[in-house]
C-alpha positions, -999 to +999 in steps of 0.1 A: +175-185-167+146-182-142+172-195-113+196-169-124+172-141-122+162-152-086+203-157-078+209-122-092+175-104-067+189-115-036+227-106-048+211-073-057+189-073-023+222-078-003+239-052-020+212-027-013+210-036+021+253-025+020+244+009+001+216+017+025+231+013+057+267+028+036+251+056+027+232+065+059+229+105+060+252+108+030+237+132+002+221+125-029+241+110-055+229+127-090+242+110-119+228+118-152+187+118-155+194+096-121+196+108-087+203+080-058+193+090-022+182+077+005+145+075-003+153+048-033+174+029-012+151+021+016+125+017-011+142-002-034+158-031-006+121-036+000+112-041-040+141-063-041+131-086-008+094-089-021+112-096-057+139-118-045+109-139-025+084-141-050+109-154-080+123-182-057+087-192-044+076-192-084+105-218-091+082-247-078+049-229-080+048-221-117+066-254-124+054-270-153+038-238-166+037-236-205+052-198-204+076-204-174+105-187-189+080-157-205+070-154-162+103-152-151+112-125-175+079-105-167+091-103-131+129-093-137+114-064-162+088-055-140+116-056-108+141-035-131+115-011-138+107-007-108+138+004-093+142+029-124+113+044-110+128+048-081+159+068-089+146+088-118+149+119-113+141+133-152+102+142-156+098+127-194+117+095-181+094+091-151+062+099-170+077+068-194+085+044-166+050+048-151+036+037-178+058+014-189+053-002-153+015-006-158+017-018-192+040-047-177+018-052-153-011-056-172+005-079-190+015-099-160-021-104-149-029-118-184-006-146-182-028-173-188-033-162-226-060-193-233-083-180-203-109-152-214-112-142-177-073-133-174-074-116-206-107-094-195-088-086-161-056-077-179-078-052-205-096-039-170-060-031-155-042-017-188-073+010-194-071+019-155-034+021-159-031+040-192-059+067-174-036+069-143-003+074-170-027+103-186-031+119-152+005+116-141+017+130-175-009+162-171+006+164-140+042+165-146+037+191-170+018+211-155+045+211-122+071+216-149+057+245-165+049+264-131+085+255-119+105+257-151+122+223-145+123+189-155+134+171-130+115+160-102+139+175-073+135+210-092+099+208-091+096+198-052+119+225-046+105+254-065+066+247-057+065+270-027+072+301-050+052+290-086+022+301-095-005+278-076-031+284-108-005+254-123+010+237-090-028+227-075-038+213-108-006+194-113-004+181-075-043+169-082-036+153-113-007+133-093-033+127-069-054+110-093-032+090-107-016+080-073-053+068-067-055+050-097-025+032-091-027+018-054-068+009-058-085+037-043-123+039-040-135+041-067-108+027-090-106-001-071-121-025-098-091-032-113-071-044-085-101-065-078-104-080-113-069-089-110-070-119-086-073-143-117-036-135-123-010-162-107-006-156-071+029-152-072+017-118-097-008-109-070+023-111-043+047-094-065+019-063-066+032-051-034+069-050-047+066-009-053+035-015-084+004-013-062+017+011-035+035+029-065+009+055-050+021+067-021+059+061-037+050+091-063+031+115-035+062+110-011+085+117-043+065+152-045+061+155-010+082+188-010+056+200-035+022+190-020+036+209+016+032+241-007-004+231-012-019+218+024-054+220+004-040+192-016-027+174+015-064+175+030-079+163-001-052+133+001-059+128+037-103+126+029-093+097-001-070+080+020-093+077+048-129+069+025-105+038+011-090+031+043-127+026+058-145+011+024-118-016+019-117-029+055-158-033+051-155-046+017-131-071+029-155-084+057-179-095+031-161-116+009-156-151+005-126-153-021-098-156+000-076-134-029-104-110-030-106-107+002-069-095+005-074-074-028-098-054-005-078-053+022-049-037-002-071-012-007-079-003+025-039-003+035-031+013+005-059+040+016-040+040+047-009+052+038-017+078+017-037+091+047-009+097+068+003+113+037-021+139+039-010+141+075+027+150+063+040+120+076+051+109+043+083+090+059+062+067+086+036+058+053+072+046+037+077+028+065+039+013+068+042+007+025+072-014+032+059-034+060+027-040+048+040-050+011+057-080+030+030-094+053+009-091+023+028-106+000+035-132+027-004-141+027-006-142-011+021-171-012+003-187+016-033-184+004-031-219-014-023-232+023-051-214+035-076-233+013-062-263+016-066-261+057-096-245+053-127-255+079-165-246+078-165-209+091-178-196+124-206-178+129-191-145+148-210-131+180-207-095+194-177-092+215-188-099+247-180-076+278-154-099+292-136-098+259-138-058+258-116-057+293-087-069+278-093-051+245-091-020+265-059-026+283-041-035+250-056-004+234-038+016+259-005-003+264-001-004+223-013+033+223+011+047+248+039+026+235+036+040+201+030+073+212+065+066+235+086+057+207+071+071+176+067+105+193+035+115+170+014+121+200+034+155+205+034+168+166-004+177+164-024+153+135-002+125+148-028+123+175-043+104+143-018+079+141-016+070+177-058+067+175-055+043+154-027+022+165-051+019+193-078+004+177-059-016+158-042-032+192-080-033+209-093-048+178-059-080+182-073-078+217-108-089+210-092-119+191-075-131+226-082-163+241-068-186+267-074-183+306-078-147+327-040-146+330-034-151+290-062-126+280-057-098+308-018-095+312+001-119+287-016-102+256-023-069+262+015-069+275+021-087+239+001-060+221+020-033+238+049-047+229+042-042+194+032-006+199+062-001+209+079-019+181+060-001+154+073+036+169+105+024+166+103+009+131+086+045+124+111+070+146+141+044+124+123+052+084+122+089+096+163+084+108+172+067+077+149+089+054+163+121+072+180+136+041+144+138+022+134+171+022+092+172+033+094+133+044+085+144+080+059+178+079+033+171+104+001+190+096-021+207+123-055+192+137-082+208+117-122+197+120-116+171+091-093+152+110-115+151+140-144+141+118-126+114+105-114+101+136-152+100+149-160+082+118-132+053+125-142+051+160-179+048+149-171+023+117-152+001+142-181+001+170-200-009+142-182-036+130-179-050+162-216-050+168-224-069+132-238-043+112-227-052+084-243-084+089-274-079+101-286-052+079-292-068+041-289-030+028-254-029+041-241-064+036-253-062-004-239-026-009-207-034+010-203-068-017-207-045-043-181-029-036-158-055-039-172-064-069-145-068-098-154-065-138-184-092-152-160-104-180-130-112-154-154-139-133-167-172-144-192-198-122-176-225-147-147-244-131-133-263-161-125-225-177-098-221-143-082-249-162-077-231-199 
């Protein structure tokens, strides 16, 4: 059975893959409390890749496991409920699949049924999940009673003209539960928690359950234009996880914790250009980043085993800030090139920080002056470009979306943000974090995940 359900996610990948490219700026196809556009296509071929991946890795790895069938079948439901989610367009059903989705997750995390810790973690994610399902149902009803539908396309469309004593409520409430979901500061505990969980469980999270998030703010995205109060809001908790998680993730020494953190940060990320209205590039950043992190999940074992002593980092020096520079600006201006944000106001934003993201790659270059000065700046700027592109392509093949692409204007809190990354990273790069105790302690606290989900006994990682 398990090799039939990992046969039938790549058949099923595959023929996504056909119905996406198919059905390229071809309506929406309603069909019951269904509706099938291009938004659940794109989304959905990436659930199935990450699905299709993880169940044919989990063969070998869960090998031998006393509930090895009970795994597979966790997967396939959570997989199938996934994709419902997806192409639901009925409010009651949707409400139902969320939480059906964290209850099966939950439950995934608790595998191990004879170890206390996986059990603790499971309870920690099935209270955060059922308080996330409570806001998401407040929500819904809310948007339905100010909109006088029940579908999900009704409400998007009919925000703009309801009564916005229901429709800011509701969009918050979605908010909150989007937060709840994807591991937002400060729900982040859960996600944390759940690293005692299989790591093929901890891969499959990026299969459309963790960044379920920014799935249900872009579903609404028609909605939350109505309200750019809301979008703001979105943007400030995007940006507080995007910087907490990348400090929190400096800090720790659990190699799956350390990428639990980091999902938080991304996760944080994307919702931020969210609240930028650039709802299809944070589609496009969900997908990408759900497989290079569930790619470092499967390979964390790897990791440990070719693990050496670490390295005590030094400031970057001043000959290693001349290439940074140069790939700041190649990657910068390539994005900016292909991407085109640099001419739609906050995507200033986005370009910023594809910049720092290429300077901080550059600070990691070694090799001789012609390696670090031209062959790797020219690298990084390669891959400036290459993100644009990957971005300008979502936005093509999400073009039918209504709201997908509503750039927002620059206002002071998008400026004050940008300062802030711009000083975080300046800080980072000096060692702050490490040198100052206060810092280093409050930043590991952060990370921290529930007491009852951690042990210092190793014999119980053997229950």
């Amino acid at each position: 059975m398990p090799r039939n359900f990992t046969l039938g996610c790549w058949a099923a990948f595959g023929l996504s893959l056909i119905l996406l490219i198919g059905r390229a700026g071809e309506p929406a196809l309603a069909f019951g409390p269904f509706r099938l556009d291009a938004m659940a296509l794109f989304l959905g071929s990436a659930v199935l890749l990450v699905s299709a991946v993880v169940h044919s890795f989990s063969l070998r790895h869960m090998d031998g496991d006393a509930r090895f069938d009970a795994f597979f079948k966790r997967l396939a439901a959570l997989t199938a409920t996934v994709l419902a989610l997806l192409v639901t367009d009925a409010v009651p059903l949707f409400a139902g699949l969320w939480m059906l989705m964290g209850w099966l997750l939950a439950d995934a995390i608790g595998h191990v049924r004879s170890w206390p810790q996986a059990q603790a973690a499971a309870a920690t994610a099935r209270t955060a999940f059922l308080r996330g399902g409570a806001a998401l149902t407040a929500g819904l009803i809310l948007l339905s009673l100010a909109t006088g539908s029940l579908s999900i396309a009704g409400i998007a469309a009919g925000a703009a003209q309801a009564s916005p004593w229901l429709v800011g409520p509701g969009l918050l409430a979605l908010v909150l539960a989007a937060a709840i979901q994807s591991g937002l500061f400060p729900f982040q505990r859960w996600l944390m928690s759940s690293m005692v969980a299989p790591t093929p469980v901890s891969a499959f999270m990026h299969a459309g359950l963790v960044n379920a998030g920014g799935i249900l703010v872009a579903r609404f995205s028609s909605a939350f234009e109505a309200v750019p109060a809301v979008l703001l809001i979105i943007f400030a908790a995007g940006a507080a996880s995007a910087l907490l998680g990348q400090v929190t993730a400096l800090v720790q020494t659990d190699v799956k914790r350390g990428l639990a953190a980091s999902t938080t940060a991304q996760m944080g990320f994307m919702l931020l250009q969210c609240g930028l209205g650039f709802h299809a590039a944070a589609m496009a950043h969900l997908v990408l980043h759900g497989l290079y992190k569930a790619s470092l999940f499967l390979g964390a074992g790897s990791a440990l085993a070719n693990a050496a002593a670490p390295k005590t980092q030094a400031a970057p020096s001043l000959a290693a800030a001349g290439p940074a520079a140069i790939a700041a600006l190649l990657a910068g201006a390539g994005f900016a090139l292909t991407s085109g944000k640099l001419e739609v106001g906050a995507g200033a934003l986005l370009v910023l920080f594809a910049a720092l993201a290429a300077a901080q790659a550059g600070l990691a270059l070694r090799g001789d002056g012609l390696v670090r000065w031209l062959a790797g700046p020219a690298v990084l700027g390669l891959a400036g470009l290459l993100y644009g592109l990957i971005v300008r392509g979502a936005e093509a093949l999400l073009a039918g979306t209504p709201g997908l692409v509503a750039p927002q204007a620059l206002n002071p809190l998008h400026l004050l943000v940008a300062a802030l990354f711009l000083l975080a990273w300046v800080a980072i790069q000096a060692g702050w974090h490490r040198r100052s105790a206060a810092l280093y302690v409050r930043a590991l606290r952060l990370g921290q995940p529930a007491p009852a989900s951690v042990t210092d006994r190793r014999e119980t990682y053997h229950a």
